[in-house]
N, C-alpha and C positions, 0 to 999 in steps of 0.2 A: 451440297445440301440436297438434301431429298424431297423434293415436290409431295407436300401433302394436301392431298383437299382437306378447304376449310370450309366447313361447311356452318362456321358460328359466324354470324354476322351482327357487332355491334356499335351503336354507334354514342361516343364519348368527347366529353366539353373537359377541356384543359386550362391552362392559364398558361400563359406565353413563356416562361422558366421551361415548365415541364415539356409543352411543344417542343422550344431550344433544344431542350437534353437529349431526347429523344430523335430530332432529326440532326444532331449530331453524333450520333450512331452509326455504325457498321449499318451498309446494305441498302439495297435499291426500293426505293418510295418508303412511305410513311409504314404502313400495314409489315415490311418484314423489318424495320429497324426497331419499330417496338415487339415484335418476336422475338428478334435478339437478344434483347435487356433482358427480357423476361426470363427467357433461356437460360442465358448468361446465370443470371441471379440464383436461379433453379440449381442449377446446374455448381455455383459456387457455395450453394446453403451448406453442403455436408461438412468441405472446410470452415464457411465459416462458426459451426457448430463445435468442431472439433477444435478448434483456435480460442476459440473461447471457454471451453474444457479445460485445454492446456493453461489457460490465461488463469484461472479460476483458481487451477491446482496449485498456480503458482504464485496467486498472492496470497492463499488459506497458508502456505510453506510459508511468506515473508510474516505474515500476521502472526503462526504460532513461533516464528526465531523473536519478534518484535517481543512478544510476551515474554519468554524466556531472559532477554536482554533487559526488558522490565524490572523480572524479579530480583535479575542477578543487580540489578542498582538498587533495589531498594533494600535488599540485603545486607550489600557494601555500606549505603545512603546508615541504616542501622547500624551497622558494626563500628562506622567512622564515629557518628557521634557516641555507640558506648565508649569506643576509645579518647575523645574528646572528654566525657564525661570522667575516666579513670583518671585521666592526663589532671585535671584539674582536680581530682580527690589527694593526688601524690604530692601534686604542687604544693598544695594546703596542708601536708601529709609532713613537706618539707618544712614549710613555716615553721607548723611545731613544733618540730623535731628543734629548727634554728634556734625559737624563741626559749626552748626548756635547754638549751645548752648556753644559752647566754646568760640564762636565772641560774642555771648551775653554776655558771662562772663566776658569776655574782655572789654566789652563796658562799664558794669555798675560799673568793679572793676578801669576804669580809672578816 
């Protein structure tokens, strides 16, 4: 690492977590371990911008299959019950048909 003067001098109030985190970091005393994070962080923004791009593109991709998967059941969800509905027009279709062959039997056995 390259020695840079720092010529910003400030001085900041923590809470005991954030101290922790911090002096549990890479590096010798207080002033280059928070350098590091900082860095670190810096220095990780462009993946983690780019990761989140990718993250994005690929749940707008799950959302518009989801939709599609939608349509196609509500399609089916229609189609079944037309079919349901014909099922029960033939049924009743049948009746009739039963009931006017059994009057015919009746007619021609009188």
């Amino acid at each position: 690492m390259t020695l840079t003067k720092k010529s910003i001098a400030k001085s900041v109030r923590l809470t005991q977590e954030v101290f922790d985190y911090i002096d549990s970091a890479p590096g010798n005393g207080f002033n280059e371990k928070f350098e590091n994070i900082i860095l670190e962080a810096k220095r990780g923004e462009s993946d983690r911008k780019k990761e989140l791009a990718r993250l994005d593109k690929q749940i707008e991709k799950q959302q518009r299959k989801e939709s599609l998967l939608f349509e196609k059941y509500n399609y089916l969800e229609s189609s079944f019950r037309d079919f349901v509905h014909i099922h029960h027009q033939i049924e009743n279709l049948r009746q009739y048909i039963d009931k006017a062959a059994e009057k015919d039997k009746q007619f021609k056995g009188d």
